[in-house]
C-alpha positions as CSV (number, residue, x, y, z in Angstrom):
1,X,141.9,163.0,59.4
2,X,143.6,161.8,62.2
3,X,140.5,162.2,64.6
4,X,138.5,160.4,62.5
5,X,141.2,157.5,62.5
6,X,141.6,157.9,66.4
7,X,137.4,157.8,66.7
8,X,137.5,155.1,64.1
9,X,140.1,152.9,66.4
10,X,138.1,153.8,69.4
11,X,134.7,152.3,68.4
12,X,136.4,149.1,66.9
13,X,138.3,148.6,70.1
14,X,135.2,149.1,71.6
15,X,133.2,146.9,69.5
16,X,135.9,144.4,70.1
17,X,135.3,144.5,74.0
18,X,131.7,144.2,73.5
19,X,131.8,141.5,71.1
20,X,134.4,139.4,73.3
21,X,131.9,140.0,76.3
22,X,129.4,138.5,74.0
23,X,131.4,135.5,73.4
24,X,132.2,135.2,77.0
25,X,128.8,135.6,77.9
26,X,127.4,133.0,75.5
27,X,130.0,130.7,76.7
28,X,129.0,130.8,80.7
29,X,125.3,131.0,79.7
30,X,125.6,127.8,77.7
31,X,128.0,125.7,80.5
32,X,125.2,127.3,83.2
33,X,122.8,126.0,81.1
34,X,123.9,122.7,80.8
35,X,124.6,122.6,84.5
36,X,121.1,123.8,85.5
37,X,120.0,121.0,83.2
38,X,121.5,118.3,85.1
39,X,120.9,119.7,88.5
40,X,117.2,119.8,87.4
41,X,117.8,116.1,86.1
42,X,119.4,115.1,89.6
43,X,116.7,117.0,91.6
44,X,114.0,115.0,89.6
45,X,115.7,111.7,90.5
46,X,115.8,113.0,94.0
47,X,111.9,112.9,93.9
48,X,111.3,110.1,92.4
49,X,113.8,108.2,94.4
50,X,111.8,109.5,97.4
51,X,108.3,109.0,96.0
52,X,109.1,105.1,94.8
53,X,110.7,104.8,98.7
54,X,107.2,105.6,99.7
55,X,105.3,103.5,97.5
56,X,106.9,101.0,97.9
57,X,106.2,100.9,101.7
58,X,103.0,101.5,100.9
59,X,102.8,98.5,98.4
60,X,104.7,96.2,100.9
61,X,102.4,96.6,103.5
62,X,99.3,96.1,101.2
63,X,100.8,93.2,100.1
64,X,101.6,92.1,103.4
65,X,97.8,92.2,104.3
66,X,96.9,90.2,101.1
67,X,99.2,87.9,102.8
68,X,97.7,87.9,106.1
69,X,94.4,86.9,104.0
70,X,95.8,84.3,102.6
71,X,97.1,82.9,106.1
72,X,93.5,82.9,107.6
73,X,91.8,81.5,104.6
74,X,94.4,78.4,105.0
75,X,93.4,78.4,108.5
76,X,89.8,77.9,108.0
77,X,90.5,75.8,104.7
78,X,92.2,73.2,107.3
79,X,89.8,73.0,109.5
80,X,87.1,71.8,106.6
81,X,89.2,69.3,105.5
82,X,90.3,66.0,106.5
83,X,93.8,65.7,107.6
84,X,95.2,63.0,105.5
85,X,95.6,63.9,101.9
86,X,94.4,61.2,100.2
87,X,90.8,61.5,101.8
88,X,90.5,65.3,100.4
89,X,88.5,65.5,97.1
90,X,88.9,68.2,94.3
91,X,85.1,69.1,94.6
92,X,86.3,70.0,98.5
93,X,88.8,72.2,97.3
94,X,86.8,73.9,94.8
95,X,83.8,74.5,96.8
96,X,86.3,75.8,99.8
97,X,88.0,77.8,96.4
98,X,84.4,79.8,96.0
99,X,83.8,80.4,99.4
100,X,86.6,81.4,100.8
101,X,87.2,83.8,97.5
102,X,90.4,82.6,96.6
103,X,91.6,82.1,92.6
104,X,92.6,78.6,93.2
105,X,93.7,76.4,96.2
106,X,96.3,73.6,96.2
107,X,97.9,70.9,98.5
108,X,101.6,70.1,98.7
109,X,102.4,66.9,99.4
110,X,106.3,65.7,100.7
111,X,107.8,62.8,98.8
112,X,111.4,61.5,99.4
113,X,113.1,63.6,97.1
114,X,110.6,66.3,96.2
115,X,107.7,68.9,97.6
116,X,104.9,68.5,95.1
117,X,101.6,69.7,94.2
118,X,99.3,67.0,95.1
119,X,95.8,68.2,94.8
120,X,94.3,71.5,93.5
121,X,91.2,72.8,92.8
122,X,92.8,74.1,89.2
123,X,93.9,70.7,87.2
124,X,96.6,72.2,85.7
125,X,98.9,72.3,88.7
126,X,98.4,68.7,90.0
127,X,101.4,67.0,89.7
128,X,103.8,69.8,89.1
129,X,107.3,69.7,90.8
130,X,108.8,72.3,93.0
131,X,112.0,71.3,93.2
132,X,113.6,73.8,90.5
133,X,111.7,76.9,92.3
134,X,115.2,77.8,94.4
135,X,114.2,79.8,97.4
136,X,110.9,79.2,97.6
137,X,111.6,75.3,97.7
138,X,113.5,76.3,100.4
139,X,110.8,77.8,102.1
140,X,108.7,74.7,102.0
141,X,111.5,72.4,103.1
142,X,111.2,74.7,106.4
143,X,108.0,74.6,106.6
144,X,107.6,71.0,106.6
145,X,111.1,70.7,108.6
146,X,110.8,73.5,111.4
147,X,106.6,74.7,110.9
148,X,108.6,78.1,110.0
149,X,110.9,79.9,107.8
150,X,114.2,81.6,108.6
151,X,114.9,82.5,104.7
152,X,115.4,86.3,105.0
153,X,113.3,86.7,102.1
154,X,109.3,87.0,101.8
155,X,106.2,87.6,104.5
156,X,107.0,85.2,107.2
157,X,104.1,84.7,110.1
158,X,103.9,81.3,112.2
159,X,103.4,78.1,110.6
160,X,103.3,80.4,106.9
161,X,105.4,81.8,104.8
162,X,104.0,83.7,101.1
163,X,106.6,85.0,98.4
164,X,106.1,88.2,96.1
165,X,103.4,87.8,93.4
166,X,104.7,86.2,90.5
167,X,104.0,84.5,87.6
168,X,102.6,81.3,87.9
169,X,104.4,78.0,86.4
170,X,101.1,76.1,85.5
171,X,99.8,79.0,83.3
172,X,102.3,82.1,82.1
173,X,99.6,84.3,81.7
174,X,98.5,84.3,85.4
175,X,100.2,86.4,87.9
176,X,99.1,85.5,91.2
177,X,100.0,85.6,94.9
178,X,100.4,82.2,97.0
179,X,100.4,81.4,101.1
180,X,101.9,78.6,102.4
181,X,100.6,77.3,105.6
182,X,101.7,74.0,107.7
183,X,101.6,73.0,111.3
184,X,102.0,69.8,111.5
185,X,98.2,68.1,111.8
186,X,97.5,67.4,108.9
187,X,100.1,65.5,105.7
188,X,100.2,68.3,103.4
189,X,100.9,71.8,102.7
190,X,97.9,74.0,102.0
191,X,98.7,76.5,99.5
192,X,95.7,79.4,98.8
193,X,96.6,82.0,96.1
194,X,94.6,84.6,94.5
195,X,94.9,87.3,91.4
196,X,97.2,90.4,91.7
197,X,93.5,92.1,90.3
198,X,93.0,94.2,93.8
199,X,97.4,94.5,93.8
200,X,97.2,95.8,90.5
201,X,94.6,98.1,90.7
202,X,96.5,99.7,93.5
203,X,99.8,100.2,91.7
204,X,98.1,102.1,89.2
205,X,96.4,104.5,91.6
206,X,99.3,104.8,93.9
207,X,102.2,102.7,92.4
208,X,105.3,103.8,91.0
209,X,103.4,103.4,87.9
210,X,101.9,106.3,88.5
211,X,104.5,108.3,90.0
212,X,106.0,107.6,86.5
213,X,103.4,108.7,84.4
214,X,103.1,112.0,86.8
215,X,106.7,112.7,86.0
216,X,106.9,112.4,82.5
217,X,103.6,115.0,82.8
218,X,104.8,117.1,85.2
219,X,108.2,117.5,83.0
220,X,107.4,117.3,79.2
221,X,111.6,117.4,78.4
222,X,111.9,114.1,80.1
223,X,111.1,111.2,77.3
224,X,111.5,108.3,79.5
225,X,112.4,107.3,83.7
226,X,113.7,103.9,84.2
227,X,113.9,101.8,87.1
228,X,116.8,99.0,86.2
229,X,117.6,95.8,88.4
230,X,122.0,96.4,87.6
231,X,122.2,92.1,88.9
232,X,120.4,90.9,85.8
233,X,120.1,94.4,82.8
234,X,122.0,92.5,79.8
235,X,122.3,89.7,81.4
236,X,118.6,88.2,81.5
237,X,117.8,85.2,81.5
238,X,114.5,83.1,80.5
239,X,113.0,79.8,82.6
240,X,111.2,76.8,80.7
241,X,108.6,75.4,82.8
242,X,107.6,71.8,83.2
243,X,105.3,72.1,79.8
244,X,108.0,73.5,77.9
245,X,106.4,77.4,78.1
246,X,109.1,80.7,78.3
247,X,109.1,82.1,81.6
248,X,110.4,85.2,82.7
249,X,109.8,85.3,86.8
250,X,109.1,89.2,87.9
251,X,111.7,88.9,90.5
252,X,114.6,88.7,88.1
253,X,113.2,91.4,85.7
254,X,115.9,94.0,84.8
255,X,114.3,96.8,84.7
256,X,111.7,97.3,88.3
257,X,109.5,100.0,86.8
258,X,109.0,102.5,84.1
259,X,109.9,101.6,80.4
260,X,113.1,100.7,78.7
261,X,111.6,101.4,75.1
262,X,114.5,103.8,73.9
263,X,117.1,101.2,74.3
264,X,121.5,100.8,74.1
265,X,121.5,98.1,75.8
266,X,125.1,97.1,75.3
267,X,126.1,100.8,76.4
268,X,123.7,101.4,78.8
269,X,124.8,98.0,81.0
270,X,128.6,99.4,80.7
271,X,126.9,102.9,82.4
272,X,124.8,101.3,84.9
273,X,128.3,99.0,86.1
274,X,129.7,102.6,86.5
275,X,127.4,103.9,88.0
276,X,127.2,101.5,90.6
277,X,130.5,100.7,91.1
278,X,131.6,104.3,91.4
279,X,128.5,105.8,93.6
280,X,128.2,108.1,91.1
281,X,126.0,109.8,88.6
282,X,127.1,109.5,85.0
283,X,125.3,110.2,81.8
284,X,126.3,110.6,77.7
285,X,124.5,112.1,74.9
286,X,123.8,110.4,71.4
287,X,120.6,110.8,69.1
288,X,117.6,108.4,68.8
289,X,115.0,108.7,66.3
290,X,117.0,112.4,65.0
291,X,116.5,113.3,68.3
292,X,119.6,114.8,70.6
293,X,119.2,113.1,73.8
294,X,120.8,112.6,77.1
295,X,120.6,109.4,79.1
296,X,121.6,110.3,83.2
297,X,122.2,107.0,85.2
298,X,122.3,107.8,89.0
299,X,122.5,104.7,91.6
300,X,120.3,104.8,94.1
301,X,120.7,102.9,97.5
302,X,117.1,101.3,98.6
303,X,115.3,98.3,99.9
304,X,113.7,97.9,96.7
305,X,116.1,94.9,96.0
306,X,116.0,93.1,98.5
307,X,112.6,92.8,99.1
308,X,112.2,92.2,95.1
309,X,114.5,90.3,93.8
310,X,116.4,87.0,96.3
311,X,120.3,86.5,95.8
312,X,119.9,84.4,92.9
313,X,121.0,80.5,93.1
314,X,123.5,79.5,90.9
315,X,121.2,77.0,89.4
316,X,118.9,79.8,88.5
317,X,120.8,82.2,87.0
318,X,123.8,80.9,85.0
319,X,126.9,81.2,87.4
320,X,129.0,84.0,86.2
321,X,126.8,86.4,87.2
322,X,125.0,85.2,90.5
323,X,128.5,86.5,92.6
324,X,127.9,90.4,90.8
325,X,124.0,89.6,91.6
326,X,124.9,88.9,95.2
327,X,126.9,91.6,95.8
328,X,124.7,94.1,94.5
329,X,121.6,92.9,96.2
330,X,123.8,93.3,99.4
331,X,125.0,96.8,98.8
332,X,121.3,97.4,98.3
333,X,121.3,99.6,94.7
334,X,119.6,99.8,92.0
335,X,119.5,102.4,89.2
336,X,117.3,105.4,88.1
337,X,117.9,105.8,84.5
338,X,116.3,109.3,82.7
339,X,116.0,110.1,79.5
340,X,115.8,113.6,78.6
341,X,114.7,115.4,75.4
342,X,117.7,118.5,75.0
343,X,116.1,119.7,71.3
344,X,113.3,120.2,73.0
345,X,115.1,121.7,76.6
346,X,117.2,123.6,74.2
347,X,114.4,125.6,72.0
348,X,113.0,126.3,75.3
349,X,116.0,128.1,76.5
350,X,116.9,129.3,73.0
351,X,113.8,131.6,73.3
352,X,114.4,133.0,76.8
353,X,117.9,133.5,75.2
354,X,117.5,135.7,72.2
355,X,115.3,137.9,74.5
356,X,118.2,138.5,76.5
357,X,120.8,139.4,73.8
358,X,118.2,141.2,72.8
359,X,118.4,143.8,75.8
360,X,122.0,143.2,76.3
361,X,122.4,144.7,72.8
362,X,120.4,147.2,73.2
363,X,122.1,148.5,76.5
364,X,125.3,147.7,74.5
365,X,124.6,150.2,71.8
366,X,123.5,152.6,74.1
367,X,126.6,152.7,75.7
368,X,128.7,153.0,72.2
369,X,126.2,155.7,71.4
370,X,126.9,157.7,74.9
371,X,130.7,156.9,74.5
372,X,130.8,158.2,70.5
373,X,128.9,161.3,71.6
374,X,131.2,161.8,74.1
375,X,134.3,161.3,71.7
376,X,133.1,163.9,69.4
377,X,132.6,166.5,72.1
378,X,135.9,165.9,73.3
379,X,137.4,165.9,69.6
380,X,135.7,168.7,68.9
381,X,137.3,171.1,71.3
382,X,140.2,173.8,70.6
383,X,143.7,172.1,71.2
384,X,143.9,173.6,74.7
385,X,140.0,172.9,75.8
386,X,141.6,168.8,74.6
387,X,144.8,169.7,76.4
388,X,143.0,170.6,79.3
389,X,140.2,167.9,80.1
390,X,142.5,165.0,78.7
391,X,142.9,163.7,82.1
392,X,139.4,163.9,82.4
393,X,138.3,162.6,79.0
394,X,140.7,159.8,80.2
395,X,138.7,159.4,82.9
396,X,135.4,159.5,81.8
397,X,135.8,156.5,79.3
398,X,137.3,154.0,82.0
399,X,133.7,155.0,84.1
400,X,132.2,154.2,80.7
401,X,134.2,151.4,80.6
402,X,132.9,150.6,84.6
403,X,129.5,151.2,83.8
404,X,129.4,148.5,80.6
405,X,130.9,146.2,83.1
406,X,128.5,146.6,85.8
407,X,125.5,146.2,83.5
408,X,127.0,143.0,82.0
409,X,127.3,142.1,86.2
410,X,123.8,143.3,86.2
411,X,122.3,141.0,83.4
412,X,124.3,138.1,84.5
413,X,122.3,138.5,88.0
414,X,118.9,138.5,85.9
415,X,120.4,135.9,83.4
416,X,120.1,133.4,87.1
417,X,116.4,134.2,88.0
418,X,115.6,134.0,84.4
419,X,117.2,130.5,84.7
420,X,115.5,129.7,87.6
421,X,112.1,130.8,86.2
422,X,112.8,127.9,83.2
423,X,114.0,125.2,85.8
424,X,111.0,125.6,87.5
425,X,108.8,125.9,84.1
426,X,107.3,128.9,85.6
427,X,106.8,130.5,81.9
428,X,104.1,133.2,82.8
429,X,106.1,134.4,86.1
430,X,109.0,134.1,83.2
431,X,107.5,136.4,80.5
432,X,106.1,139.1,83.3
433,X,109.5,139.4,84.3
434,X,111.2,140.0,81.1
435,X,108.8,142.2,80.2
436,X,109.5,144.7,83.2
437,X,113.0,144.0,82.5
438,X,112.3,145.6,79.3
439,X,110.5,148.4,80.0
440,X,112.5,149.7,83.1
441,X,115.9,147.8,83.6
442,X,116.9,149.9,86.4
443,X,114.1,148.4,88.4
444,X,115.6,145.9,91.3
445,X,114.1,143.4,93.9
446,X,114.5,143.3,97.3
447,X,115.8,139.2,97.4
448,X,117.1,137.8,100.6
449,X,121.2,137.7,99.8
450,X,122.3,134.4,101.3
451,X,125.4,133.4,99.9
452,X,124.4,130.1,99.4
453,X,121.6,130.4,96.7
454,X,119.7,127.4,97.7
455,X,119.1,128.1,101.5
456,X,118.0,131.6,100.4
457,X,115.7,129.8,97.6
458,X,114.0,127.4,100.3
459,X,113.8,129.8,103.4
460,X,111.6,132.5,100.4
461,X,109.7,129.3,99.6
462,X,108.7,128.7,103.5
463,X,107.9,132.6,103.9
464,X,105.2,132.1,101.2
465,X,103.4,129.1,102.6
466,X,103.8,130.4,106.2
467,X,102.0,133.5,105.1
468,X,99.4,131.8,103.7
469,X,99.1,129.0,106.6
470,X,99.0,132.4,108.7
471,X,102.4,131.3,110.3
472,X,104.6,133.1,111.9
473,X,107.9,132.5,110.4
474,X,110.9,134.4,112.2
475,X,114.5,133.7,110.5
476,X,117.9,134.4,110.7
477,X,120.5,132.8,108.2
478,X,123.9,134.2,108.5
479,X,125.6,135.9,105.5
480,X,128.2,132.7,103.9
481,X,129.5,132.3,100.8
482,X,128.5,129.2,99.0
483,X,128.9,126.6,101.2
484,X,127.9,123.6,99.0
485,X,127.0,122.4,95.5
486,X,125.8,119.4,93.8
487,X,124.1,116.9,95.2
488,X,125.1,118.0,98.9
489,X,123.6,121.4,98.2
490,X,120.0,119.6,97.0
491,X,120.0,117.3,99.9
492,X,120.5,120.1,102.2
493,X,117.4,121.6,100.9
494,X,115.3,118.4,101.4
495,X,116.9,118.7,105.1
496,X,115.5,122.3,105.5
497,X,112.3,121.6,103.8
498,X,111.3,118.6,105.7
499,X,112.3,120.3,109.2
500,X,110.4,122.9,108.1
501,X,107.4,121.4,106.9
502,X,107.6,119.2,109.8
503,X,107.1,121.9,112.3
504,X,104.3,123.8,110.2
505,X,102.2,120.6,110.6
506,X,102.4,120.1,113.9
507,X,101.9,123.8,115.0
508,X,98.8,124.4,112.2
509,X,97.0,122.2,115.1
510,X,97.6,125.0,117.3
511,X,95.5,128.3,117.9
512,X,96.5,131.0,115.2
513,X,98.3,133.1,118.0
514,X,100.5,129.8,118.7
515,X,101.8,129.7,115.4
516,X,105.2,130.2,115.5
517,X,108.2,128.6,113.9
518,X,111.5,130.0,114.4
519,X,114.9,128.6,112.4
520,X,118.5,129.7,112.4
521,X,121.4,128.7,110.2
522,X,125.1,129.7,110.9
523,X,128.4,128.9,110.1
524,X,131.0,127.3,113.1
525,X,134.3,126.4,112.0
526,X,134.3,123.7,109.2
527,X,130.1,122.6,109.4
528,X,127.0,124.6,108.6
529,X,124.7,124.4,111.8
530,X,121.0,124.7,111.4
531,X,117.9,125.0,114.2
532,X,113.6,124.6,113.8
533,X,112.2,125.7,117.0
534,X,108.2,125.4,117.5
535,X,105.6,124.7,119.9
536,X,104.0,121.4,120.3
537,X,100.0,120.6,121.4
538,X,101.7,118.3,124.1
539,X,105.0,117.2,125.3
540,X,106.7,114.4,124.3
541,X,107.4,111.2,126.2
542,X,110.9,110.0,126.5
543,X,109.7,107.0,124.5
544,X,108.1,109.6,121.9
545,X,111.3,111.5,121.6
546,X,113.4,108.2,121.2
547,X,111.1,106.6,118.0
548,X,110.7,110.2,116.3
549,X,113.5,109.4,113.2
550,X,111.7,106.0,113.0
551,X,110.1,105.2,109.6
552,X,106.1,105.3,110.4
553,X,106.1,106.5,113.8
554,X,104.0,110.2,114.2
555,X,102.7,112.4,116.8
556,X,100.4,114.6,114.3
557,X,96.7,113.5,113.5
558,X,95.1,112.9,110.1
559,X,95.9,110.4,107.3
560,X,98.2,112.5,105.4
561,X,100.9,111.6,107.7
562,X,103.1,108.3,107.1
563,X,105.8,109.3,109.3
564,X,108.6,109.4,106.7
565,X,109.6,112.9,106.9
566,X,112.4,112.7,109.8
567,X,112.9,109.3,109.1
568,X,114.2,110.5,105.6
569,X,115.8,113.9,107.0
570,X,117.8,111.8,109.3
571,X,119.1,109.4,106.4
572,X,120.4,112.8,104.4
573,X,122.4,113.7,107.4
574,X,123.9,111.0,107.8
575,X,124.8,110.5,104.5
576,X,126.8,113.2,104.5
577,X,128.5,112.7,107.9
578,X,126.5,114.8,109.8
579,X,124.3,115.0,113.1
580,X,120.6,115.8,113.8
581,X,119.9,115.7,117.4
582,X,116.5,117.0,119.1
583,X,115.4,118.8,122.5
584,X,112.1,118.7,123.7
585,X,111.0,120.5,126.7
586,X,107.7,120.7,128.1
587,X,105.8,122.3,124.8
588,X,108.6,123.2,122.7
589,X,110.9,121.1,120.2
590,X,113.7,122.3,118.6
591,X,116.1,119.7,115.8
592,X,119.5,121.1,116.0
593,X,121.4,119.9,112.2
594,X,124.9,120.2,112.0
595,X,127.1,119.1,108.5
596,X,130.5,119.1,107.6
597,X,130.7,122.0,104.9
598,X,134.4,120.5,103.7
């Protein structure tokens, strides 16, 4: 009777440990979860952030040429017309109107006290005052003053200046852009404008429109990205026009791009002021539609406002809130708002979940099973077999003990590529590996072991592509423990990536023999230090070598390259305090990174 107590006690206390490692184990898998999840949301942001940057060149320099249109047809409409306004005729205009290919064109005409429009080929703007139009009233006042604008604000060229398209006051429903071009000969302004048709066309096919609607593909969790203007979000504020009409300009919109369809306004603007006044991400959960979302704010430093939205005037946005407006433009932020679905993040996990309990518990059992057989043996020896192997017996349950331990390490390690597998939303890569997992659990892969798991992550990444760009890809990371997390750990991927990527493109123009890229990373006292060596086609001039970090400039041939890729690496760097410096000798280049790992 008492062995039967003593085997009793055993496989409770035993069920006990098991059951507390099961607790435990839920309890990291669901925090690692949750963390994976907004890593994933932050790495997201990361590519959007990078993919608006890019568009939004590319949409400032189409623009720009629009402009440049717009410049020479003023040019030609000048010299067609008579230089004194009151000899032009509206059937002048028009006709210049059709040939020239314009939506409309207007004359602005300088009275004491006011800039008006004069004539026009479209009725409905004659007469309209432009004294209430803030900076670009400004703009005319230098035109008509100095031939040229200083305004740090819009496409300035000589004798011309043109704003952002915008809606236009003498019809609501218009959005149009408009040149403005004076110098001097004649009495009036002439003002060309034409239809954001060709502009918009172009931000659907490349805009961030689209990189939007790519997203929300690409990642079926997310339920909405938001791009949000932090100067006027809750504070908005509509414009009646000189025929009484609402007007909301595009350059004071709150939110730049995406939707805001799933809305808290009141507790969203007290986020976004967060956010932006803290540099940091922040985020909160609540339900929408019986939904169990997460909302993730994260500020984002960028040109986009100051090339979209003008410090507001005073007299254009109600006063309390031009100073915060100011400031904000000047610190140059605005903020990436995401809205994620976690139901839906959470059944997919739930599933890869169960599987693994699944196999833990059946390891677990296993193990009780091994360890009862065991007992009985033991319990079932003479008093002096028991005597004699107790030390042993003893021993034999604290390897059990060791072995349970060391599968639970075991699982945990496969728990983390499973994970990975879901942030990726590599599902069939997922189930194939389960499914081995299953049938022989024993069964281990030879990984890279860098302590930091994203270097090792990136450097496997680069060994795939280089073996199918038939590179040759030598490197040598040092062992480190983790060195980094967060957002500093994500950025320093994007460093390695881009370096990386940088020098396959530029030796994939060389002869397959030549291909050769060679990086290093190693710790030295309190930074990380990381080198790209490769070949070049030719060497670089000094003058080269000093405009490689600058935003357009490239040595490589093709369209595919805009030149952003260092210009962007360098920016990371230096966002975390570090250095990027670059030696290039006859046909060799080699980026040497260094960053503060404190």
């Amino acid at each position: 009777m008492s062995q039967r107590v003593r085997l009793l006690s055993i496989c409770i206390a035993v069920c006990l440990i098991i059951a507390a490692n099961s607790v435990i184990f839920f309890v990291l898998t669901g925090n690692s979860l949750e963390s994976n999840h907004n890593r994933e949301i932050e790495s997201i942001a990361h590519q959007i952030q990078s993919s608006v940057e890019q568009s939004r060149i590319g949409s400032k320099l189409y623009e720009d040429m629009i402009g440049e249109k717009l410049r020479l047809a003023s040019i030609a409409a000048q010299q067609a017309l008579p230089a004194d306004v009151e000899e032009v005729t509206t059937d002048q205009l028009v006709a210049l109107r059709d040939r020239l290919q314009l939506q409309g064109l207007t004359l602005l005409k300088r009275t004491p006290d006011n800039i008006v429009l004069y004539k026009s080929s479209n009725a409905d703007e004659v007469g309209l005052s432009t004294k209430g139009w803030g900076n670009w009233y400004k703009a005319f006042q230098e035109l008509f003053d100095n031939r040229d604008v200083t305004m740090d604000w819009g496409q300035k060229l000589p004798n011309y200046w043109s704003g952002p398209y915008e809606i236009a006051s003498a019809d609501i429903k218009r959005i149009s852009k408009w040149g403005y071009y004076y110098d001097g000969t004649t009495n009036y302004m002439l003002d060309p404008y034409v239809d954001d048709t060709a502009w918009r066309r172009y931000q659907e096919l490349t805009g961030t429109q689209a990189i939007i609607e790519r997203t929300l593909q690409t990642y079926p969790f997310l339920l909405e990205v938001t791009g949000i203007n932090p100067a006027t979000f809750g504070h908005e504020k509509t414009f009646i026009t000189e025929k009484g009409e609402t007007l909301d300009p595009l350059v004071h919109r709150p939110v730049f791009f995406g939707s805001y369809e799933i809305k808290h306004t009141e507790k969203d603007a007290r986020f976004i002021q967060t956010a932006i006044q803290t540099g940091a991400t922040v985020s909160y959960q609540t339900t929408y539609n019986g939904k169990h979302i997460q909302k993730t704010f994260i500020p984002v430093q960028s040109q986009l406002l100051d090339e979209a939205t003008p410090i507001p005037d005073p007299d254009l946005l109600y006063k309390q809130y031009a100073k915060k407006s100011a400031e904000v433009t000047k610190n140059q932020y605005y903020v990436l708002n995401l809205v994620s679905d976690m139901d839906k993040l959470d059944a997919q996990l739930s599933s890869q979940f169960k599987t693994l309990m699944i196999i833990f518990a059946g390891l677990t059992l296993l193990s009780i099973a091994i360890l009862f057989v065991i007992i009985r043996l033991v319990s079932n020896s003479r008093d002096k077999a028991v005597k004699e192997t107790s030390e042993t017996y003893a021993e034999e349950v604290n390897r059990m003990f060791l072995n349970i331990r060391g599968q639970r390490h075991d699982f945990l390690n496969h728990v983390n590529v499973i994970h990975s597998f879901v942030e990726l939303e590599k599902y069939e890569e997922l189930h194939q590996y389960t499914k081995t997992l299953v049938e022989d659990i024993g069964g281990l892969n030879d990984l890279i072991r860098i302590g930091q798991p994203e270097i090792a992550a990136i450097i496997q990444a680069k060994m795939v592509t280089a073996m199918n760009k038939k590179i040759q890809l030598i490197h040598n990371i040092a062992s480190m423990e983790r060195i980094m997390t967060g957002a500093k750990s994500m950025d320093l991927v994007r460093i390695i990536g881009n370096l990386i990527d940088n020098a396959y493109d530029e030796v994939m123009e060389l002869d397959a023999e030549l291909r050769q890229v060679e990086c290093r990373g190693w710790l030295e006292g309190k930074h990380f230090h990381f080198t790209v060596i490769n070949p070049m086609r030719n060497a670089l001039t000094e003058e080269e070598q000093a405009s490689l970090f600058r935003a357009g400039f490239t040595t490589k041939t093709g369209q595919n390259h805009a030149g952003l890729g260092l210009a962007i690496t360098q920016n990371l760097i230096h966002k975390h305090r570090g250095t990027i410096s670059v030696d290039a000798r006859d046909k060799q280049i080699e980026f040497h990174v260094s960053i503060p790992i404190g």
